[in-house]
C-alpha positions in Angstrom: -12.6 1.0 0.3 -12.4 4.6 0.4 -10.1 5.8 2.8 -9.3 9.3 4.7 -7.6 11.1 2.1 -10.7 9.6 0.0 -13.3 11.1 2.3 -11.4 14.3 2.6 -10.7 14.9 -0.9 -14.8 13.9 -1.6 -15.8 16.7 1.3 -13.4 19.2 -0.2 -15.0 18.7 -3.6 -18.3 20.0 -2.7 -18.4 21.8 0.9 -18.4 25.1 -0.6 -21.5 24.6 -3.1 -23.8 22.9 -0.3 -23.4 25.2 2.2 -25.9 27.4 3.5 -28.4 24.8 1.0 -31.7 24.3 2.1 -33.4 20.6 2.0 -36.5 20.7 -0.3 -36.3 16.5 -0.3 -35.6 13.3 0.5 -35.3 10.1 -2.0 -34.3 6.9 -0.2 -33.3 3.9 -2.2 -32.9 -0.1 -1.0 -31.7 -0.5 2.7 -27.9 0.9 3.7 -26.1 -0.8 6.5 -27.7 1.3 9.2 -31.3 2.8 9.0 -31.3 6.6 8.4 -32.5 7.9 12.1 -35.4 9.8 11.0 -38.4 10.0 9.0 -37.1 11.4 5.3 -39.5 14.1 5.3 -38.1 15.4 8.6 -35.3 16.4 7.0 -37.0 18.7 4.5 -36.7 22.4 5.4 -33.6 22.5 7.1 -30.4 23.8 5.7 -26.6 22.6 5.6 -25.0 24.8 7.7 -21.7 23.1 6.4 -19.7 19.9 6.3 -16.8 18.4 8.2 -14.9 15.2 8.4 -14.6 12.8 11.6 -12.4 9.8 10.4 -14.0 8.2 7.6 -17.6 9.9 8.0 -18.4 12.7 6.1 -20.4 15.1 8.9 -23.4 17.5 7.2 -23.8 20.0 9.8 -27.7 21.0 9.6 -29.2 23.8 11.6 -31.0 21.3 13.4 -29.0 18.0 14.0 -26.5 15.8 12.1 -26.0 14.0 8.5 -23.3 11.3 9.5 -22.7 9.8 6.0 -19.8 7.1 5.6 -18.7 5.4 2.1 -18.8 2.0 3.2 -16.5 -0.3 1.0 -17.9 0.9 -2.2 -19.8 4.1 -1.9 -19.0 7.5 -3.5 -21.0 10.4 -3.1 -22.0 13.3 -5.9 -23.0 16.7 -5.9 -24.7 18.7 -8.9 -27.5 20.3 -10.1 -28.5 18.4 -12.9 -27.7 14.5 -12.1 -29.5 11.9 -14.1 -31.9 10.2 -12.5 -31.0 7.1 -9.7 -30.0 4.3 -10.8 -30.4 1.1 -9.2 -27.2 1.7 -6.8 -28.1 5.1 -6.3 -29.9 5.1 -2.5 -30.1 8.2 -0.8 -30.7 11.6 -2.6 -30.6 14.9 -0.5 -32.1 17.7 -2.8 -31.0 21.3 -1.8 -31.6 24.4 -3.2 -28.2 24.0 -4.4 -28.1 21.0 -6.1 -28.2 17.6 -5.2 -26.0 15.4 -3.0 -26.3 11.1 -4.0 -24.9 8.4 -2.5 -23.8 5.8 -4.9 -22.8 2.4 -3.4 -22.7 -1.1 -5.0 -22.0 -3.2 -2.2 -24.4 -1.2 0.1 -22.2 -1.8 3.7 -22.2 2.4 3.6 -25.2 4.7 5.4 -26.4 8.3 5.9 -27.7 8.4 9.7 -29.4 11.5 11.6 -28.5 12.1 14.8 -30.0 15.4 17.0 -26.3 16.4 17.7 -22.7 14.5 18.2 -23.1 14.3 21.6 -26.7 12.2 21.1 -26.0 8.3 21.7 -26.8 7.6 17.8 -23.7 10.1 17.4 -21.2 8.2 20.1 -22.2 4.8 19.1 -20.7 5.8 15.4 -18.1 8.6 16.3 -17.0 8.3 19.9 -14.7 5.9 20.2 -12.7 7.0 17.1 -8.9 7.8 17.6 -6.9 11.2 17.3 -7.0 12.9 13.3 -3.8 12.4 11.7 -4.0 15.4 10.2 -4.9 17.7 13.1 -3.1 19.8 15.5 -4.5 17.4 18.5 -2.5 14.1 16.9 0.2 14.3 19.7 3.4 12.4 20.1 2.9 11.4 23.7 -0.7 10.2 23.2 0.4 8.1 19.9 2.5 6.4 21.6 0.8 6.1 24.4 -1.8 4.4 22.7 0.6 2.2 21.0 2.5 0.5 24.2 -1.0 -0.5 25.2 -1.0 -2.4 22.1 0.7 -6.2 21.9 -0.8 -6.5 17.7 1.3 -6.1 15.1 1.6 -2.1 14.2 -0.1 -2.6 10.7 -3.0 -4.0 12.6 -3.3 -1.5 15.3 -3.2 1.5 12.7 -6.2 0.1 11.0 -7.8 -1.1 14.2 -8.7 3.2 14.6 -9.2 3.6 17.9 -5.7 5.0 18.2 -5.2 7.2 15.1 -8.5 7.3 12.5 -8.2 6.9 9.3 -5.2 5.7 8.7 -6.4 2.9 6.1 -4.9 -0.5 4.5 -3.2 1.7 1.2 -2.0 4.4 3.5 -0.7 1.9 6.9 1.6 0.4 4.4 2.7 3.4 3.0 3.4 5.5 6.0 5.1 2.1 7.7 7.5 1.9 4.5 8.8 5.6 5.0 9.0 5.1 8.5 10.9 2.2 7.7 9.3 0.4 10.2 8.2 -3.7 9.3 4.2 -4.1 9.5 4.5 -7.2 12.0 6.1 -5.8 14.2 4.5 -5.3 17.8 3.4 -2.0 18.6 4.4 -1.9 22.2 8.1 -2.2 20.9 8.5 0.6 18.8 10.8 3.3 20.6 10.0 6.5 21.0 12.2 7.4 17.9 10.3 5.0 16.2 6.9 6.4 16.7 8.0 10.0 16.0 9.0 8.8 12.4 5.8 6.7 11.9 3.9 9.7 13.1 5.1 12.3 10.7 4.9 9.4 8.0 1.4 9.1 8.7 0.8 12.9 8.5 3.1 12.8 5.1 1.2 10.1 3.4 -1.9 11.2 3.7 -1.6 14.8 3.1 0.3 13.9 0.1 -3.0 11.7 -0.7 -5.2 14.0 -0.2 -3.5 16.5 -2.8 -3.4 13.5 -5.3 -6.8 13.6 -5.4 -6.6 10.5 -3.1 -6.5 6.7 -4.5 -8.8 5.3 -7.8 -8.3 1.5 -7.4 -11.3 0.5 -9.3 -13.9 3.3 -9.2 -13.6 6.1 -6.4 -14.3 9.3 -7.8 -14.9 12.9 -5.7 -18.1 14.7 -6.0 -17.2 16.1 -9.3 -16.4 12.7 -10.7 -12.9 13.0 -10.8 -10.7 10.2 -9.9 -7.8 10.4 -7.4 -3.7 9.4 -8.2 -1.8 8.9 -5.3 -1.7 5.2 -6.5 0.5 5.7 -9.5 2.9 7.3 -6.8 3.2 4.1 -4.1 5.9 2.9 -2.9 5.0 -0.8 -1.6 1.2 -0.6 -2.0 0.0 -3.0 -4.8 3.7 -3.7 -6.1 4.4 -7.2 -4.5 7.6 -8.8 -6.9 8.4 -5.3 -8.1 11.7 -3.6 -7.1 11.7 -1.5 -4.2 12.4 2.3 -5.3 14.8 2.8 -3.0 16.9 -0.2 -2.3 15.7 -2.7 -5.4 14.8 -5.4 -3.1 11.7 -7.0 -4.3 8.5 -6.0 -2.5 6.8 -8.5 -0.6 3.0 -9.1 -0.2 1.7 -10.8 3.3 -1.8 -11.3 4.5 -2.9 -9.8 8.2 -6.3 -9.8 9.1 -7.9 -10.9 6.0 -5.8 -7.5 4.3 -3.0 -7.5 2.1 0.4 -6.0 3.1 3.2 -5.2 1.3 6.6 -4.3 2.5 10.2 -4.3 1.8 11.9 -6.6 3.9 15.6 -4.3 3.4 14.5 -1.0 4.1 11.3 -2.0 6.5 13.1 -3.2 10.3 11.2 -5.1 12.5 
């Protein structure tokens, strides 16, 4: 599914060319995960002031209220001018003065909700339990691991849990653990102090490195300009289970936690 760096790169791609848009319509296609908030046509007239990220959720700031959009486990979003028209997995078209923003999603588990502001219970139902941004300022030391000697779960688990640090998906968890050298079963509430700094500045590492890759094309994520990401050709455990480790030559092992796989190198990984 697409991850942080994913969303990120995706917002980056087209922030500059919708801002300051004005919605002139609304085309809704079959069902998302959650309904939209609002009646489509309510929408029309207002402008995108501009667009952040929170987590996974892309955030289209309007002059009146909130766009939370998130990807779901197939979605992609595209911005243009001149886009053909839907197709059958196309379901929610937001036509600006500027061009036009489409969500594209197979597997339909994403959605585009309004919300009157963040602070409205729509908002905090989605947003406000999220944990700190991994690539922000605010992603401190003493709260990280803070968070973490609350935790008994294996580390892996907790990262992609989110209420901790957002964002930090399945790819990226077992990259950042790898170069923190840290093994993905091991408890949270063990890891020293030492050991959180390095899995902190791993995390931050990994996905800004991501997120200048273009972030990860696995099967079909593409940005708003239809350009695929390559941080994958660069992985160091992800998706190499039997392969040598870069580092050491071990071979990388593949486990299963939470219905995810996980792959580690059982040398250069500690517990």
């Amino acid at each position: 599914m697409p991850e942080l760096p994913e969303v990120e790169v995706t917002r980056l791609s087209f922030v500059d060319r919708i801002s300051g848009a004005k919605i002139e319509s609304v085309r809704m296609g079959k069902p998302l995960r959650w309904p939209l908030g609002c009646l489509p046509q309510e929408l029309v007239g207002h402008s995108v002031v501009s667009v952040r990220r929170r987590g996974k959720y892309l955030l289209l700031d309007l002059d009146q209220g909130l766009l939370m959009v998130h990807l779901g486990m197939s979605g992609s979003v595209t911005f243009g001018r001149h886009l053909p028209p839907a197709g059958v997995h196309d379901h929610f078209d937001l036509c600006t003065s500027q061009g036009t923003l489409r969500l594209h999603d197979p597997r339909r588990f994403g959605a585009v909700v309004f919300a009157p502001g963040e602070q409205d219970a729509r908002a905090q139902k989605l947003l406000g339990k999220l944990g700190m941004e991994p690539l922000d300022d605010g992603f401190d030391l003493a709260l990280f691991q803070k968070g973490l000697t609350r935790r008994k779960a294996a580390i892996k688990q907790v990262l992609l849990a989110g209420d901790v640090v957002v964002g930090v998906g399945n790819i990226y968890a077992s990259e950042a653990l790898f170069l923190a050298g840290i093994r993905p079963t091991t408890q949270a509430a063990k890891l020293s102090r030492p050991r959180v700094a390095r899995l902190q500045k791993a995390i931050r590492e990994v996905l800004a490195l991501a997120v200048a890759r273009g972030g990860s094309t696995l099967k079909d994520f593409s940005n708003a300009n239809g350009d695929a990401g390559h941080f994958q050709l660069e992985a160091m455990v992800y998706g190499r289970a039997g392969q040598a480790c870069k580092v050491c030559g071990t071979p990388i092992r593949m486990i299963r936690q939470g219905q995810r796989s996980t792959f580690f190198c059982s040398t250069c990984q500690k517990p």
